[in-house]
Structure formats: C-alpha cells, structure tokens
C-alpha positions as CSV (number, residue, x, y, z in Angstrom):
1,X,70.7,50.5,-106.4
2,X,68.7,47.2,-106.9
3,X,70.3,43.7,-106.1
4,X,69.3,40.9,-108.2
5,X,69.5,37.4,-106.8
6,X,71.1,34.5,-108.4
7,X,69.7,30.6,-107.7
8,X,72.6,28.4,-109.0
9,X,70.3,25.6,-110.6
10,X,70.3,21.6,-108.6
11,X,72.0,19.4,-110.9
12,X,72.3,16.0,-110.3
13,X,75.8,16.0,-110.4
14,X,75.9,17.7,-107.3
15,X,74.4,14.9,-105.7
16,X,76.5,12.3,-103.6
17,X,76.4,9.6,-106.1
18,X,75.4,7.3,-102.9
19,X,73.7,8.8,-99.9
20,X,73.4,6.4,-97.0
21,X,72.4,7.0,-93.7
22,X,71.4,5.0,-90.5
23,X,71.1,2.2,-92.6
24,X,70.1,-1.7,-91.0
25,X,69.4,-5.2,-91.9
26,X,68.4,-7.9,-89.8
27,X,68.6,-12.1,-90.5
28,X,66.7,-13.5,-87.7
29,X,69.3,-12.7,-84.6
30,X,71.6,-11.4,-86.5
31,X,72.7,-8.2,-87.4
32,X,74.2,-8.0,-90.1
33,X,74.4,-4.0,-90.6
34,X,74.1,-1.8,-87.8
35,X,73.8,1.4,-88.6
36,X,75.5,2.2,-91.5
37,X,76.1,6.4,-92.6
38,X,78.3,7.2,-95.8
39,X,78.2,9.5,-98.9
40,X,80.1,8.6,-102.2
41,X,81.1,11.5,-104.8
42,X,80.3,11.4,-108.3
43,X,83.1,9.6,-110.0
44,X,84.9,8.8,-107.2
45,X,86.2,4.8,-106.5
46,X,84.8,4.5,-103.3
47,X,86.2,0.6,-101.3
48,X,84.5,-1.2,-98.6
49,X,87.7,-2.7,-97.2
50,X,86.6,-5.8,-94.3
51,X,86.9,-9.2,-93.9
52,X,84.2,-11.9,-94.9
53,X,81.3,-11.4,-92.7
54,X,82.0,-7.9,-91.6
55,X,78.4,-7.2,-94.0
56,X,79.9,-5.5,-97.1
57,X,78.0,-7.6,-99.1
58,X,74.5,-7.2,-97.4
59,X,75.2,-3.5,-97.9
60,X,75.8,-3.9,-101.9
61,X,72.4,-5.8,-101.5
62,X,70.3,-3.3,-100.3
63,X,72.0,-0.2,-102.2
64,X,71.5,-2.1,-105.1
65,X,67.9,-3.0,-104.1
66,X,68.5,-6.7,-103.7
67,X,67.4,-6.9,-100.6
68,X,64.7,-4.2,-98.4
69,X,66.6,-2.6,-95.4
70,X,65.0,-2.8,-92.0
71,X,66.1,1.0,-90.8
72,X,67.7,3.6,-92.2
73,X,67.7,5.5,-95.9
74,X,69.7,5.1,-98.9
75,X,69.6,7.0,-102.5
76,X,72.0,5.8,-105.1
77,X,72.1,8.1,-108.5
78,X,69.7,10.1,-106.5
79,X,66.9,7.7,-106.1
80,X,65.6,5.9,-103.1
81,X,66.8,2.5,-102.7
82,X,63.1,1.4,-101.4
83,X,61.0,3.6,-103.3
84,X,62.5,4.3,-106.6
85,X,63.6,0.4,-107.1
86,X,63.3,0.3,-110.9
87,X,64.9,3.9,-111.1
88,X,68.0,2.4,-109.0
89,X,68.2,-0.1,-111.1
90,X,68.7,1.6,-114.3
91,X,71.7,3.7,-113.1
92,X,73.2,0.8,-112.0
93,X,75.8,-1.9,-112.8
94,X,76.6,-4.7,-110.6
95,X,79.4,-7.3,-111.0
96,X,78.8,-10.2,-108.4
97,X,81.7,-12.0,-106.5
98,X,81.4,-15.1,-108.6
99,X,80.3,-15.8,-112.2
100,X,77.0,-15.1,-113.4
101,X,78.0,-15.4,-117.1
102,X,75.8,-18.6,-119.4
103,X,79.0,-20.2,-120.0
104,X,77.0,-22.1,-123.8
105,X,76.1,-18.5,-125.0
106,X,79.0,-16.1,-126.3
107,X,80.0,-13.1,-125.0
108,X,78.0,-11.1,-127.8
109,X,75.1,-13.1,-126.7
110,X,75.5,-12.9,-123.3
111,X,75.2,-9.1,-123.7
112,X,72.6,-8.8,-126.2
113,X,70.3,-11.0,-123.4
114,X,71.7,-8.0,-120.6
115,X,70.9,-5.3,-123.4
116,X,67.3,-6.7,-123.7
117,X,67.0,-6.8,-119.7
118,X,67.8,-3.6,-119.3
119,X,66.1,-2.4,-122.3
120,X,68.8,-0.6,-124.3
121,X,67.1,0.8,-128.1
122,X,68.0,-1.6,-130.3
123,X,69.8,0.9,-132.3
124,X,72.3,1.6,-129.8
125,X,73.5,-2.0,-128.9
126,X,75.9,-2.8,-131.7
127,X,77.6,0.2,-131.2
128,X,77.8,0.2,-126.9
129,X,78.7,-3.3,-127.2
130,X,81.8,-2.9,-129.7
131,X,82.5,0.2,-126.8
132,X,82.8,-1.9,-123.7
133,X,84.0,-4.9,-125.2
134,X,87.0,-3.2,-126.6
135,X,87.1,-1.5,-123.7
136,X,88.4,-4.9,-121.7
137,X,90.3,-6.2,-124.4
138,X,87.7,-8.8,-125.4
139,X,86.2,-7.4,-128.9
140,X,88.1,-10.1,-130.8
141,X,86.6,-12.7,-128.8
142,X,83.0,-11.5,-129.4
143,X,81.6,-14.4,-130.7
144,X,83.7,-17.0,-128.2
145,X,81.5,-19.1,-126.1
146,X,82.4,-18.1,-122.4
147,X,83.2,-21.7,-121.3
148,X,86.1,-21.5,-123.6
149,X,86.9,-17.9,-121.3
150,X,89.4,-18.5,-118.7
151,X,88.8,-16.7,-115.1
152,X,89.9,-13.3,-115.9
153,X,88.5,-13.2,-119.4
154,X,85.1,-14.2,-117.7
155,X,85.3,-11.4,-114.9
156,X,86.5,-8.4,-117.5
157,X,83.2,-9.6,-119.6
158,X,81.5,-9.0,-116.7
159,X,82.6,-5.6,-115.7
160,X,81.7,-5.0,-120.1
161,X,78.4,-6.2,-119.3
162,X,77.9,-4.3,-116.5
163,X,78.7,-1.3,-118.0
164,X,77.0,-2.0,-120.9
165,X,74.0,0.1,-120.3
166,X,75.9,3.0,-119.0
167,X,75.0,3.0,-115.6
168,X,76.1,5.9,-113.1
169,X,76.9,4.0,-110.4
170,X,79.2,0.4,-110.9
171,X,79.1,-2.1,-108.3
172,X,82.1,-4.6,-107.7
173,X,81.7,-6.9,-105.1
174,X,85.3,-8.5,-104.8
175,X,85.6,-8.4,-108.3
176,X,89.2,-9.9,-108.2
177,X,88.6,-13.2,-105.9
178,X,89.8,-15.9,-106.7
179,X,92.2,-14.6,-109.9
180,X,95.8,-15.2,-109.7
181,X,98.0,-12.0,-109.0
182,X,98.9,-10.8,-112.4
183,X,95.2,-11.6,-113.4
184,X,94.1,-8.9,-110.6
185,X,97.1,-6.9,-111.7
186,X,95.3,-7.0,-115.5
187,X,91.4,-6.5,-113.8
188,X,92.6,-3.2,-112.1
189,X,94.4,-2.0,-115.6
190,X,91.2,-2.3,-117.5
191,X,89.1,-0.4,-113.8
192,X,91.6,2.3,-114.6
193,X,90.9,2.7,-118.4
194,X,87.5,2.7,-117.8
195,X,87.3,5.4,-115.2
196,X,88.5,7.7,-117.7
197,X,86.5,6.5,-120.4
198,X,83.4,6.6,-118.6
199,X,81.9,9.0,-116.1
200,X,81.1,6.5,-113.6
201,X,81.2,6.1,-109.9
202,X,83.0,2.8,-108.8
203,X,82.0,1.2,-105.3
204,X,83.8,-1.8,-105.0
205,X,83.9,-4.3,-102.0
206,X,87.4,-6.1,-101.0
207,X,89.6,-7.7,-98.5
208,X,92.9,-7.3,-100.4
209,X,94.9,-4.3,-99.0
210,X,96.5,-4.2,-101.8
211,X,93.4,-3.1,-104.4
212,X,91.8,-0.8,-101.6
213,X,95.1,1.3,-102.0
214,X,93.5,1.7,-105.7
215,X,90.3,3.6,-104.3
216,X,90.0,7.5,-103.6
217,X,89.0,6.7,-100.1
218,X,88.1,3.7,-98.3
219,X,85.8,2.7,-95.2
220,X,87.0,0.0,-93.3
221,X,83.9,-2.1,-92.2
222,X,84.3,-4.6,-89.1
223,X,81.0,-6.3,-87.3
224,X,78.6,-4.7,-89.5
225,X,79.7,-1.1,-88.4
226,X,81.2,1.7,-90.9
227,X,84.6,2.1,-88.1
228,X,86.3,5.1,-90.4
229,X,86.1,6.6,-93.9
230,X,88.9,8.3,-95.2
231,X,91.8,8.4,-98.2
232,X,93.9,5.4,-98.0
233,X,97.2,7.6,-97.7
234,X,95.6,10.0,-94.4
235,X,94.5,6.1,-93.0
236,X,97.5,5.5,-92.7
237,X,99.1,8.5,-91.6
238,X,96.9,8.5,-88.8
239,X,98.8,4.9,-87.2
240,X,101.3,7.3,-86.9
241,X,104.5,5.7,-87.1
242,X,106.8,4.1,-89.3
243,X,108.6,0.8,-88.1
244,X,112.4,0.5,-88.1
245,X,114.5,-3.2,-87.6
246,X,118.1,-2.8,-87.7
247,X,120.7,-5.9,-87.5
248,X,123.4,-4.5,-84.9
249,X,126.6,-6.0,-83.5
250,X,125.3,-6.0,-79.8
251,X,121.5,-5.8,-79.7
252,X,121.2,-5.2,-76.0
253,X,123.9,-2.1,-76.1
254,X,121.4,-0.5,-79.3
255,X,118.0,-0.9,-77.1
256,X,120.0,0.8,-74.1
257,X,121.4,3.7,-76.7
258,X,117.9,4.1,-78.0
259,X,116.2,5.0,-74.8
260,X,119.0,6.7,-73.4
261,X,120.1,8.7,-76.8
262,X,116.5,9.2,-78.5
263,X,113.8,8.6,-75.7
264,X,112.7,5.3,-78.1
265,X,111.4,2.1,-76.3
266,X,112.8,-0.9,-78.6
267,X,112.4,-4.5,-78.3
268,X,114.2,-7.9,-79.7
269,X,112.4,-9.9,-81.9
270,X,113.6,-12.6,-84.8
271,X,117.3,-11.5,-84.9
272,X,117.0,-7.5,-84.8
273,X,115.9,-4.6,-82.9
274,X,112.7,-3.0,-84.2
275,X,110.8,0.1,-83.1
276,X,108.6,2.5,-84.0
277,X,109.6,6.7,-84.9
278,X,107.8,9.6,-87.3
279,X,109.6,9.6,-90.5
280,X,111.6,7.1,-90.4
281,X,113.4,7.6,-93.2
282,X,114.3,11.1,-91.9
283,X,115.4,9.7,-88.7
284,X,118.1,6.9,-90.1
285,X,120.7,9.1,-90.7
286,X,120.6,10.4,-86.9
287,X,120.6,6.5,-86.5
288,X,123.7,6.1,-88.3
289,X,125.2,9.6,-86.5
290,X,124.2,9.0,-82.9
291,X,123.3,5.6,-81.6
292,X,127.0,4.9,-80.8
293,X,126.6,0.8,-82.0
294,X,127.6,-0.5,-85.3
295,X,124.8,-1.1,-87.8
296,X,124.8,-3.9,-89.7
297,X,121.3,-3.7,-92.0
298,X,118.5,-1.2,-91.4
299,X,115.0,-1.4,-93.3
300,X,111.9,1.3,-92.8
301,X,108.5,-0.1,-93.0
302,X,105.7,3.0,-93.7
303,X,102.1,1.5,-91.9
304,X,100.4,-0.7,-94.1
305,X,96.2,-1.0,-94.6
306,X,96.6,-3.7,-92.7
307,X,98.5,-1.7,-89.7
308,X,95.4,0.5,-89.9
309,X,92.8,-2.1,-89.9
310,X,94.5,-3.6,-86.7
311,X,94.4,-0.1,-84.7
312,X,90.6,0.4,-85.7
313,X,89.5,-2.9,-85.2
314,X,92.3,-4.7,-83.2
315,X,92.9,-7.5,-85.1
316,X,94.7,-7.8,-88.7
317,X,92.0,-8.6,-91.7
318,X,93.6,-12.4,-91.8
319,X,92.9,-12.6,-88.1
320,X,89.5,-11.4,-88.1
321,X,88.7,-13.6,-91.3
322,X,90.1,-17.2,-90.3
323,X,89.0,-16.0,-86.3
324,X,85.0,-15.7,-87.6
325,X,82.6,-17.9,-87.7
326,X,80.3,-15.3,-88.6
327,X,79.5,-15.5,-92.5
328,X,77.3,-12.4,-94.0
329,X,73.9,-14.0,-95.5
330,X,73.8,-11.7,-98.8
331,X,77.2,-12.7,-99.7
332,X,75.4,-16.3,-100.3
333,X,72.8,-14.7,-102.0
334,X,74.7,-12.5,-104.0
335,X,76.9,-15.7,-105.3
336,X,74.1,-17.7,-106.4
337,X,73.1,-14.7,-108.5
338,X,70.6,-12.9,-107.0
C-alpha cells in the first residue's frame, strides 16, 4: 500500500507578525537596548509596558526601520527590518507619541497627503478614507481643519491615518499620553472596534497599567532588557498573593491570632493590619470564623501590574520613572516626527 505525503503550504499568516531576536542599539555609551528577543502573533495586541527610558521607543524605531540596529535580527510582516526597509514600511502603521498631524490642512487633506506617501491607487482613497474615518468617529468632521481638533480628536485621526493604507502591523507608541482619562477611556473604545474591523496586529508602547491590562500579553521592559513576556492575568498570578487590611478592635491581639491561628506574618501600618494569603477572598470567611478578634472593615486587594513590575524589576513604574535620569534617545526622535 503506497503512502502519499502531504506538504501543508507556508502562509504568511503563520508567520509571527514580529520576529525579534538578539536585537541592540547603541548611542555613544549608552545602551539603549540590550539584547532584545520576542515574537508577536498575527492579530494579537502585543504592550511594551516600562517607564520612560527603559528603550521602548528605540525598539519601535528600529522595528519600524527608523533607525539601523547595531546587533541582532528583526522581521516585521515577515520582512527584514534592515533589508527589506521599503517592504516594512508598507505593512506598517505607526502612530508617534505626540502630534504629527499639519494642524492648517483638514483631516481629508491630511490623509489624502498620507494616501499619496504611501502610494494608495487613486481609486481606492475615497472609499478607505470614508472606512477609517468613520471608523473613529471623525467622518463628519472630514473637511475640519485639525487645529480646530481637540487632543483626542487629533490622536483618533491619527490612528485613521495610520490605518489608512491597511497595514498589517499598527504601531502605537503611547498613543494615550497626555489625554485626560475619559479621553483614553474613548481612544481604547475606538482600538477595540478596530481590531475587529481590521485584521491587524497592534504593538503598542505604555507606562499606564491600566491600558496594558487591554493587551493579550505584555513584556515588561526595564534598562533596555525584555525582563518577562506573558498575559497580563498569569503576570500577575505569578506575584502570588492577594493583600488583605482589616480594621480590628485590638490590632496587636489579630497579628498574634494570625501567626498563631494561620501561620501568617502580619504587620501594622496606617491604622490596620495587612498581610498577604492565596485567594484571599476564599480565605475571609475563615477570617471571620477563626481569628478569635472582632473585625471591624476588611478589603482584598488582587496584585496589580504595578505589584508585578516591582517583583521583576524592584521598583514600582513611578519609582523607576521620577528615580531616572536616563531618557531613551529615539523617544526624542520619534516626537519630533521622525
């Protein structure tokens, strides 16, 4: 009996939309990225959670083929970030961390001129630029100039324009900076819509903990090194526990009852007793049961991004950002534009 052998076809959606390994970039003394490996799926919303300096942005640069690395590989959409610059660049979008819109054109000009750049058939324009500005809300205020745009207005124009020439892979570097809270709130509403309107891969850079709970999984970056990649719910599983403060009548008797009762080391800090336990939600109704001390007020805290970020790194993201003098060099490129 004869066997016939079957050779599943490459496709490129098999590909890691971004393949990065070993990757470096030097400014004089400093290094700004040391080292960096990843791989980002096809359509997933891949962060870069880190605080200013930590050399997010000098990553963006090269994968988007701003700026040559001085080690390492990288192939975003499948294309060599070195060798295959011009095919990079058609597959993707970038948004930069601040404003790059001409404030005296409209926001139909303003695309047309990125249409042209990018060189999208003529035919199609009209069509792909009703798409995407509908897409953020922004189709009745085509023919606006942008001045007249206020913050948010200006940055959902220019996720639009970003997208406007369908690119595979979308680049947000802090794309919320700046914008008030329900502004953000709005930004990330329109990321969602067009995820599912678009097959598109999202890599976005951040340092709110809040929007990197958005993305599929997240590597936290510190120093220019990649510390851990993972899903921001198994990040935080893997701090481990949750933290407990309870208000009691005799704070001294509780810590004793703890340790003696449950084997938990507790401590006294701003007017309660906190401590740390595994599923602590789980656990308060032993609390209540067993501790043997009257309980006045109890709240359960599950880890944070933030928890995380301080056991891989050691400091919390504030810390790290107000403690650093370091500043990444393509963030100051990438603001002016570039």
């Amino acid at each position: 009996m004869s066997q016939t052998a079957t050779v599943q076809a490459h496709r490129p959606e098999d590909e890691p939309a971004v393949h990065v390994r070993g990757l470096v970039k030097r400014y004089d003394e400093v290094e700004a990225v040391r080292g960096v490996d990843l791989d980002v799926a096809p359509g997933e919303t891949f962060g870069f959670l880190g605080p200013n300096g930590a050399g997010k942005s000098t990553t963006i640069g090269m994968l988007c083929t701003l700026v040559r690395p001085d080690g390492g590989s990288a192939h975003v959409a499948g294309h060599d970030v070195v060798k295959e610059r011009d095919e990079v660049r058609r597959n993707i979008g970038l948004v930069f961390q601040d404003p790059t819109l001409d404030g005296y054109l409209s926001a139909e000009q303003n695309l047309k001129f990125h249409a042209e750049l990018y060189g999208v058939p003529k035919a199609l324009v009209p069509g792909r630029m009703r798409q995407v500005l509908e897409m953020v809300g922004l189709w009745e205020r085509r023919e606006s100039r942008v001045s007249t745009f206020s913050g948010g207005m200006r940055r959902r124009l220019e996720i639009a324009r970003g997208l406007l020439h369908s690119p595979r892979v979308l680049f947000l570097d802090e794309p919320t900076v700046g914008l008030d809270p329900q502004t953000r709130s709005s930004i990330w509403r329109y990321i969602h819509e067009l995820k599912q309107a678009e097959e598109i891969t999202i890599f976005m850079t951040t340092h709110y903990m809040d929007e990197a709970e958005f993305c599929d999984r997240i590597a936290i970056m510190d120093r220019g090194e990649v510390i851990v990649v993972d899903t921001p719910a198994a990040l935080k599983a893997s701090v481990g526990e949750d933290r407990v403060r309870i208000e009691t009548d005799d704070d001294g008797a509780a810590i004793a009852a703890l340790r003696s009762r449950f084997g938990i080391e507790a401590t006294r800090s701003q007017g309660a007793v906190t401590f740390g336990v595994e599923s602590g939600q789980r656990f308060v109704p032993r609390l209540f049961a067993e501790l043997g001390v009257s309980i006045r007020e109890v709240t359960v805290a599950r880890p944070s991004l933030d928890d995380v970020f301080m056991s891989y790194t050691g400091s919390s993201i504030r810390d790290a950002e107000s403690g650093a003098a370091r500043v990444d060099p393509m963030a100051q490129m990438m603001r002016k534009g570039r």
